[in-house]
TIVEX-834148 format. One record per residue (C-alpha): residue number from 1; residue in one letter; x, y, z. Coordinates in steps of 0.5 Angstrom, whole numbers. Layout:
<lummars>
[NUM, 'A', [X, Y, Z]] ...
</lummars>
This chain:
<lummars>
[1, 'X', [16, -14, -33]] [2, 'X', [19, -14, -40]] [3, 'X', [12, -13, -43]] [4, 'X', [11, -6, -43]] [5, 'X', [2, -6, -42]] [6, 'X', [4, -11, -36]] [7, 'X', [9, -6, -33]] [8, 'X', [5, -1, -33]] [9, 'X', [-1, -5, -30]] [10, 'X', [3, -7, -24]] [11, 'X', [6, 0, -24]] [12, 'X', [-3, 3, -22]] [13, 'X', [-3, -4, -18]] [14, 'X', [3, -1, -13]] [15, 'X', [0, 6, -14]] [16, 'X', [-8, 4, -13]] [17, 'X', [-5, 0, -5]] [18, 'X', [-5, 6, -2]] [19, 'X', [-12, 8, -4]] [20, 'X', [-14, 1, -1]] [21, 'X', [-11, 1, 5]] [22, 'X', [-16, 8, 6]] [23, 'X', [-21, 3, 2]] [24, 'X', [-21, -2, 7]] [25, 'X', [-20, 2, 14]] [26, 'X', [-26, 6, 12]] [27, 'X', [-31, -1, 10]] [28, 'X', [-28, -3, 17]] [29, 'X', [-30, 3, 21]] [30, 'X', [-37, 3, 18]] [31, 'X', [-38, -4, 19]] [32, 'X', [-40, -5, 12]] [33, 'X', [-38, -14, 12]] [34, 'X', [-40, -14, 3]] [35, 'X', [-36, -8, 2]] [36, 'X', [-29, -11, 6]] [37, 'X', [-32, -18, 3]] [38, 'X', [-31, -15, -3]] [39, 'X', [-26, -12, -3]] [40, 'X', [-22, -17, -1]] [41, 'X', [-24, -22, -6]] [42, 'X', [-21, -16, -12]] [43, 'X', [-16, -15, -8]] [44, 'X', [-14, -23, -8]] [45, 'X', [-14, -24, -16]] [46, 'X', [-11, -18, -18]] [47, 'X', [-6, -19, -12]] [48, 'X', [-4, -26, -15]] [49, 'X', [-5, -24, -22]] [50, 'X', [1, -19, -21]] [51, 'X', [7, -24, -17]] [52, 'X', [4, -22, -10]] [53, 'X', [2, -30, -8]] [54, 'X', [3, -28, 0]] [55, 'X', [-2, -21, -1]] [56, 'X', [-7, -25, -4]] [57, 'X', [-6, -31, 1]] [58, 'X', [-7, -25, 7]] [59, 'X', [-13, -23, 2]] [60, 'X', [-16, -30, 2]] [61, 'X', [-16, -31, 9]] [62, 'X', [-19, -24, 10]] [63, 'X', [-24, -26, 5]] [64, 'X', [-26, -32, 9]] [65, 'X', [-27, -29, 16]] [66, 'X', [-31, -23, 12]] [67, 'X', [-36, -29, 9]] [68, 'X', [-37, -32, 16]] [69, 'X', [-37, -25, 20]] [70, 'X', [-33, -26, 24]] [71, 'X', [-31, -19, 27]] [72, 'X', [-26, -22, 31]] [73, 'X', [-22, -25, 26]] [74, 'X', [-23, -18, 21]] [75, 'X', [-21, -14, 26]] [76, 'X', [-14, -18, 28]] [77, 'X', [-12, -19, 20]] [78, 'X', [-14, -13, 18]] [79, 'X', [-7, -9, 21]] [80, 'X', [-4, -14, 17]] [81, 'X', [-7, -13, 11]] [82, 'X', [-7, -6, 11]] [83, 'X', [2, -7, 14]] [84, 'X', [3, -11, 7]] [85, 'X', [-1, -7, 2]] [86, 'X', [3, 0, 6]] [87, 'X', [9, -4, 4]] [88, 'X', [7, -7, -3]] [89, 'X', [13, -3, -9]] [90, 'X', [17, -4, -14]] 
</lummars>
């Protein structure tokens, strides 16, 4: 954090979790797999990019259960997630 385009990165990460929870809940409401499978994928680089090991570990399984289309993987992990990314600060 001592590198002042790194903190300024990781400060937009923080302030873009909540915009995804919305992301997320709306991709799920719709039913929309490629855009929950997508998401999740960004969201488990950039989250492991910026010191977030387990939100990208939730990512990654939530990632998985969206390639195989398992809804009922998707809709028990997603209260998860989106509980993580509502948490996710400085």
């Amino acid at each position: 954090a001592d590198d002042e385009d790194f903190a300024e990165l990781l400060v937009d990460f923080v302030a873009e979790a909540k915009v995804k929870i919305s992301s997320f809940e709306t991709a799920w409401n719709n039913r929309d797999l490629p855009s929950l499978k997508t998401q999740s994928h960004q969201l488990k680089g950039s989250a492991g990019g910026y010191g977030f090991e387990e939100l990208s570990t939730i990512a990654g399984t939530f990632e998985s259960a969206c390639k195989q289309g398992d809804l009922d993987a998707i809709a028990a992990q997603l209260p998860g997630l989106v509980e993580y990314l509502d948490r996710v600060s400085l």
